[in-house]
C-alpha positions in Angstrom: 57.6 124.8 200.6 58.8 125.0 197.4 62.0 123.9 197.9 61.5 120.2 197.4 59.6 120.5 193.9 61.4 118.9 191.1 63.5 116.7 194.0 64.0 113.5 192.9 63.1 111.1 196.4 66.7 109.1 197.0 66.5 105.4 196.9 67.1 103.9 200.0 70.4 101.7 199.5 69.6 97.9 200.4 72.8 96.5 201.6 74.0 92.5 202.2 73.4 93.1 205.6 69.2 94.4 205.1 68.6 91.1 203.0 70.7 88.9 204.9 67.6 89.3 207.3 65.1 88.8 205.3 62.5 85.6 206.9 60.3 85.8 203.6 60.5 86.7 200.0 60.1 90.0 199.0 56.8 91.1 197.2 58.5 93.3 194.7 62.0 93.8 193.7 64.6 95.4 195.4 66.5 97.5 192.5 65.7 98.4 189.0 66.8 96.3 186.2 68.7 100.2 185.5 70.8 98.6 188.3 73.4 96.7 186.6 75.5 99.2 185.5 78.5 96.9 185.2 76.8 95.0 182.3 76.4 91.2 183.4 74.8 88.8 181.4 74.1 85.5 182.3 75.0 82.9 179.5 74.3 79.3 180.9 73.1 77.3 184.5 74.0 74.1 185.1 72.9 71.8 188.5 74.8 68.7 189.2 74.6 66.2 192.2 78.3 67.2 193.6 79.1 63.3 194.2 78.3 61.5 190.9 78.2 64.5 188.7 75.2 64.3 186.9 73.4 66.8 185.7 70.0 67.8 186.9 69.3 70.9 185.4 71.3 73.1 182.1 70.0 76.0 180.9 71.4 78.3 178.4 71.3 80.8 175.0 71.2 77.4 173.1 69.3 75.4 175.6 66.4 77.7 176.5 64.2 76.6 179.0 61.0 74.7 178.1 57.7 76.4 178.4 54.8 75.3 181.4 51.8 75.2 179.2 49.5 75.0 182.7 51.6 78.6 183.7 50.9 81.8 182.5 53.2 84.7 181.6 52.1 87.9 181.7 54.4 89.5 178.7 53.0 93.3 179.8 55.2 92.9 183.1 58.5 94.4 182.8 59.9 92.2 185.2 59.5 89.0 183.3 62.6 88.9 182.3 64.8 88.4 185.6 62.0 86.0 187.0 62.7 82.4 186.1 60.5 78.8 186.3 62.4 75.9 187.4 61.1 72.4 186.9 63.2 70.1 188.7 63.4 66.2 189.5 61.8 65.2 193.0 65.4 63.6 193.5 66.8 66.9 193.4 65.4 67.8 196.7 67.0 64.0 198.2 70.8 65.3 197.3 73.0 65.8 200.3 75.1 68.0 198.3 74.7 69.8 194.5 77.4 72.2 192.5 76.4 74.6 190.3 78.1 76.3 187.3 77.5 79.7 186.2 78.7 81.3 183.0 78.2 85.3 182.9 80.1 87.9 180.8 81.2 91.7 182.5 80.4 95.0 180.7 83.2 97.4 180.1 83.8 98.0 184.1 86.0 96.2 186.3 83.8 94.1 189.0 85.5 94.2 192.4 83.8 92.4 195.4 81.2 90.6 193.6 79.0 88.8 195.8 76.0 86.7 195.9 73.0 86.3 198.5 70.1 83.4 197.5 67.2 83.6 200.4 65.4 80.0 199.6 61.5 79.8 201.1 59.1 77.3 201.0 55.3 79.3 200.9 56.4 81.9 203.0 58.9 80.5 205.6 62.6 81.0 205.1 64.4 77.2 204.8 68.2 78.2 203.6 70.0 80.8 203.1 73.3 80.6 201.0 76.6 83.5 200.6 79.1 83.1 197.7 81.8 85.9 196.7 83.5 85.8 193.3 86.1 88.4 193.6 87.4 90.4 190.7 86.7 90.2 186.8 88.4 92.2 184.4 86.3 94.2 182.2 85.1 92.5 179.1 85.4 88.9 180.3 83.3 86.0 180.7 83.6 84.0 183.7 82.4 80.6 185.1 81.5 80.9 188.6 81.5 77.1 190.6 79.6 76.8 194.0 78.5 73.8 196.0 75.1 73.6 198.1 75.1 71.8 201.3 71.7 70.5 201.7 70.5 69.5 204.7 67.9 66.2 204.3 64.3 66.7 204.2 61.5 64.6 205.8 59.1 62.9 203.4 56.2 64.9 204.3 58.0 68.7 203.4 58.9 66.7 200.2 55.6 65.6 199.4 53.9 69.5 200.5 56.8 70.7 197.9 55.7 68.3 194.8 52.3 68.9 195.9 52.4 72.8 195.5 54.3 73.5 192.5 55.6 76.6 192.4 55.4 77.5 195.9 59.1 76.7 196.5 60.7 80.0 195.7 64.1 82.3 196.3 65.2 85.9 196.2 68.8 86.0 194.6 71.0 89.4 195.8 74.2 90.1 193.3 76.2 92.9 195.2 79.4 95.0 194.2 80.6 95.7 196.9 77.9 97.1 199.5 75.8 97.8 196.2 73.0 95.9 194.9 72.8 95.7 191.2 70.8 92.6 190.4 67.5 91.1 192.1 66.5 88.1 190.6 63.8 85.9 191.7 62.7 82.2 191.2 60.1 79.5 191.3 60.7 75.6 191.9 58.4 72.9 190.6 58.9 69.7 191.4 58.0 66.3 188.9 58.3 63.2 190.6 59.9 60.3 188.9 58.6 57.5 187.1 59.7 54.5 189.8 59.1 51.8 187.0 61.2 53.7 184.1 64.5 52.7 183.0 66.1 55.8 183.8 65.5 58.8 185.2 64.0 61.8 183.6 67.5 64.3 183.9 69.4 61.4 183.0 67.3 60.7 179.6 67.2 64.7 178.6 71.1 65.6 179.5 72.6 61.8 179.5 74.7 59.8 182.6 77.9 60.5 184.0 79.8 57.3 184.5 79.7 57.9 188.2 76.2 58.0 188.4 75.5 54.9 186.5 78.1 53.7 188.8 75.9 54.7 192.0 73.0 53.7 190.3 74.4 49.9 189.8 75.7 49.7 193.3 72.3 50.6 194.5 70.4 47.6 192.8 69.4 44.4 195.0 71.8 41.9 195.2 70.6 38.6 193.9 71.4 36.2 197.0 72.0 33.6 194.9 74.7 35.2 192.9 77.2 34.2 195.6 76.2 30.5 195.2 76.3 30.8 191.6 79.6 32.3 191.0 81.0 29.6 193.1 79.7 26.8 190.8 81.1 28.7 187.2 84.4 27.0 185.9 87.1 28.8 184.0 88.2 28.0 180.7 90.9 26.0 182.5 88.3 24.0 184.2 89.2 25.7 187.6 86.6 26.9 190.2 86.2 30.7 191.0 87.8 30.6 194.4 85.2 30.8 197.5 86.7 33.9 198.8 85.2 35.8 196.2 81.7 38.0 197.6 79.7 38.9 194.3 78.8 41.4 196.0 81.6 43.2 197.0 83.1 42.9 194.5 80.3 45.2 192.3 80.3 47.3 195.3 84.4 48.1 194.5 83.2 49.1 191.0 81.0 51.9 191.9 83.3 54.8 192.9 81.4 57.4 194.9 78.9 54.8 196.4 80.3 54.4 199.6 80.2 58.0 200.2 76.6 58.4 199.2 75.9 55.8 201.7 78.2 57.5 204.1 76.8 60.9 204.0 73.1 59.8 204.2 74.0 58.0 207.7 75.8 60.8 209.1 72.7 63.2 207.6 70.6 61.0 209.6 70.6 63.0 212.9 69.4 66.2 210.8 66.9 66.2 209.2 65.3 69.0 207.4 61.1 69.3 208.7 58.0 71.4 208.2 58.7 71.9 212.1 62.3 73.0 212.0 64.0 76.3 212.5 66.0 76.0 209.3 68.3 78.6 210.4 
């Protein structure tokens, strides 16, 4: 009877393969923050759309994120720290594909097999799961870890239920060494929608355009069917026509690298789209 007194109750060891079967978040966290015995820190995030390279999303030490006034934070709860409130652009959730850079430093251990599970749910329904392995980092270093996100397209009406319900867009993020979990981090997705009669979109005011997305974003404006007409009728400073064969157009079409892509991918997405209804798995 007394044999079990001053036993400490083992921890039951959650492996890739318990939360690779998860179907819903989790209602607490699976390890203690005492878990990450190999020292990682996290030093910046950064969300691009994979084809024109502009950034959605940065976060880092010297670009903290910005505070949700209408949220609040209970400061008493220990795990504050490794839960994290994402506000996004409703255009985010349109992207076929995204690419995301992560910056982290290693402790004064060696990090073999370092791996990385993200469960993604909208309320509680399980919509994508994701698997990345890093490999090894030498003790002491800080390393930039590069992944791409396949998304699979979404009907309007799961878009509008995710603007709708901020917050209740959420994922369970796993980091394993090995079979071991050592970090559980969770987070929380809200969703702004964008100002149709702006100039430019909210990511691209706060973090600036990549050239390929201004590109995209020209190829995408109405043509003006006139143009064509017009361009025939301008003279050179010789006094020579433009010659007919010319398609205004087409031609601003050849000046937008990565548009014909976009347009590519979003027919061939066509077939698949991403529903309330769907088994996402």
């Amino acid at each position: 009877k007394g044999l079990g007194r001053g036993v400490k109750k083992r921890r039951k060891m959650v492996t890739p393969g318990d939360v690779l079967q998860l179907r819903a978040p989790t209602n607490k966290f699976l390890c203690p923050l005492a878990a990450n015995e190999y020292g990682i820190e996290f030093q910046s995030f950064v969300i691009q759309d994979y084809t024109t390279k502009q950034t959605i999303f940065e976060v880092s030490r010297d670009r903290p994120l910005a505070m949700d006034t209408n949220r609040k934070i209970d400061h008493n709860d220990p795990d504050s720290m490794r839960k994290i409130h994402y506000e996004l652009s409703e255009d985010f959730l349109r992207l076929p594909i995204v690419s995301t850079t992560l910056v982290f430093s290693v402790g004064h251990r060696p990090l073999s097999n370092f791996r990385m599970i993200e469960r993604h749910y909208f309320r509680d329904e399980l919509v994508k799961s994701f698997d990345f392995s890093f490999g090894f980092c030498i003790p002491g270093s800080t390393n930039t870890w590069d992944a791409c996100y396949d998304l699979p397209p979404m009907d309007s009406a799961l878009i509008d239920d995710m603007i709708n319900h901020p917050y209740e867009t959420s994922s369970d993020s796993f980091y394993f060494v090995g079979d071991q979990l050592i970090m559980h981090n969770k987070a929380y997705y809200k969703y702004l929608r964008e100002d149709a009669t702006a100039q430019c979109k909210s990511y691209e005011h706060k973090y600036g355009a990549s050239e390929k997305f201004l590109a995209a974003k020209a190829a995408a404006l109405p043509v003006d069917p006139n143009a064509k007409a017009q361009a025939k009728e301008v003279k050179s400073s010789h006094g020579e026509q433009t010659p007919d064969n010319i398609d205004v157009s087409k031609s601003a079409d050849a000046k937008a690298p990565g548009a014909k892509s976009i347009a590519t991918d979003a027919k061939l997405r066509e077939a698949d789209v991403w529903s309330k209804e769907s088994d996402y798995l």
